[in-house]
Structure formats: C-alpha cells, structure tokens
C-alpha positions in Angstrom: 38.6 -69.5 -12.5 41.0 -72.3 -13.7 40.7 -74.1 -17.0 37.8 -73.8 -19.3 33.6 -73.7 -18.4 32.1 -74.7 -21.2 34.6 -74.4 -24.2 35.4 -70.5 -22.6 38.9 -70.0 -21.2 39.6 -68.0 -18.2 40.7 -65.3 -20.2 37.8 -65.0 -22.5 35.4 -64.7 -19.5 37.5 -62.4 -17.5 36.7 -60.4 -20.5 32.6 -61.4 -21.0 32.6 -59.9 -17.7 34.6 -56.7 -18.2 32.2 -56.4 -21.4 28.5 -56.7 -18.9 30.6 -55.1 -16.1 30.9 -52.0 -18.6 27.4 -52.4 -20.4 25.9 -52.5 -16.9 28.0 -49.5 -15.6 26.7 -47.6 -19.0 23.3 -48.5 -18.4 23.1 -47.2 -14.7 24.1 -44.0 -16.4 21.7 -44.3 -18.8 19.0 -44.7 -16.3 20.6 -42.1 -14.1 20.0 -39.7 -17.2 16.3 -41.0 -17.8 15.3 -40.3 -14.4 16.5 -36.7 -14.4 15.1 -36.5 -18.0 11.4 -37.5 -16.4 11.8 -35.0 -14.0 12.6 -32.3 -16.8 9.9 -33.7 -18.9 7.3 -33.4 -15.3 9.0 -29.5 -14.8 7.5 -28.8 -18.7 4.3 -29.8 -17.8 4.0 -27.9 -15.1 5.3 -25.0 -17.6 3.3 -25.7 -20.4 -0.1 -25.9 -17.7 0.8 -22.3 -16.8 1.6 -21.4 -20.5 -2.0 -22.3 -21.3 -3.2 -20.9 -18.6 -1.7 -17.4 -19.7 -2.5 -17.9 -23.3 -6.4 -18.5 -22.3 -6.2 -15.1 -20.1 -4.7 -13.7 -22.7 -7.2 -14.7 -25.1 -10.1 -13.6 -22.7 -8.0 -9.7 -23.1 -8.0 -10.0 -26.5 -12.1 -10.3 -26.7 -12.6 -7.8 -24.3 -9.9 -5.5 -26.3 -12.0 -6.4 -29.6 -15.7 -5.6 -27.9 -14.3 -2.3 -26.4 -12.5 -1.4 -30.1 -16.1 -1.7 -31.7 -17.7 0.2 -29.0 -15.0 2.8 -29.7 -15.7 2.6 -33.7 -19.4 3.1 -32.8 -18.4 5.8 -31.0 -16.0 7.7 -33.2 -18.9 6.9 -35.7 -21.7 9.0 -34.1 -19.2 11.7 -33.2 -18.3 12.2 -37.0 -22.1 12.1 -37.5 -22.6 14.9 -35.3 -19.7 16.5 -36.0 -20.0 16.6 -39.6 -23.4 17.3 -39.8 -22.8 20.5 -38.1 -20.3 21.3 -40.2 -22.3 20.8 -43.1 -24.6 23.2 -41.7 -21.4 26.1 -40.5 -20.6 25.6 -44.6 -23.9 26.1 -46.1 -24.6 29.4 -44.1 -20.4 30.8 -44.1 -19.2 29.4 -47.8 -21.4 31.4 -50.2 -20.0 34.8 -48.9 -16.0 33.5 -48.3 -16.3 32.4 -52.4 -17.7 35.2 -53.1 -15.3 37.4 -51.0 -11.8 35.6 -51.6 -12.4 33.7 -54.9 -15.2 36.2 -56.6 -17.3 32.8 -56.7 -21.4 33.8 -56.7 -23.2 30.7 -54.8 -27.0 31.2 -54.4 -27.6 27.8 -52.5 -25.4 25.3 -51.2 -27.2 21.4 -51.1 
C-alpha cells in the first residue's frame, strides 16, 4: 500500500492488520476451546443422567433396606416377647429357692 487511505499511513494499517490478524488468530482459539468445552459439558450430561440414575436405585435400596429393618424390629420384638415371658415364668418357679439357698432370702410369691 503506498501513501495514505483515508488519513491512515501505510504503516499504521500494516499494524490495524497485525492487531485483527492476531485478535482473529486468538479468537479461532477461543472457539477451538468452546467447542471442546461443549463436548465436555455433553460428556457431564451423559454423567450426571447415569449419576441420577444410580442415586434413584440407590434410593429404591434404601426403602427396601428401611421396610426390611422394621420387619426385623417387629421381629426381634416378638422374640423378646416370647423370650422374656418365659423367662419370667423360669424366675418365678427357680428364684424363691436360689434366694433362699445362696442369699438366706425367704420369697413366698414372686408377681
């Protein structure tokens, strides 16, 4: 380019167009890194759908888990029903003579 254009010498607009040269170079780059960023952002997706998935089968576990704990505390309940009914009944009948026998303790009745 010889002279001026417009009231810009030669000079000056060799170095506009360095300047947009650059900026354009920089912005390829910066849509280079955008692109692989949308495909990172598409891979968490996919990662987050099969996060949720997990957390909603482990959630499903964790009801079952809860229904067969209270089954088991129903359970262990009527077991120390039983259990400690009969025991009640072992005590009542064995307890009056082990007092008396080992602690010289006279028990007419247990209740």
């Amino acid at each position: 380019m010889q002279g001026e254009v417009r009231g810009v010498t030669a000079e000056l607009y060799e170095a506009i167009v360095a300047i947009v040269d650059h900026r354009v170079a920089e912005i390829k780059v910066t849509r280079q890194d955008f692109d692989e960023l949308k495909s990172v952002v598409k891979e968490l997706a996919e990662a987050q759908k099969e996060t949720d998935k997990s957390l909603q089968e482990l959630a499903l576990a964790q009801a079952r888990t809860e229904n067969e704990l209270r089954y088991l505390a129903r359970q262990v309940g009527v077991i120390s029903d039983t259990l400690g009914f009969g025991l009640e009944d072992i005590a009542k009948v064995v307890l009056p003579g082990y007092l008396e026998r080992h602690l010289s303790v006279r028990v007419d009745k247990l209740k």
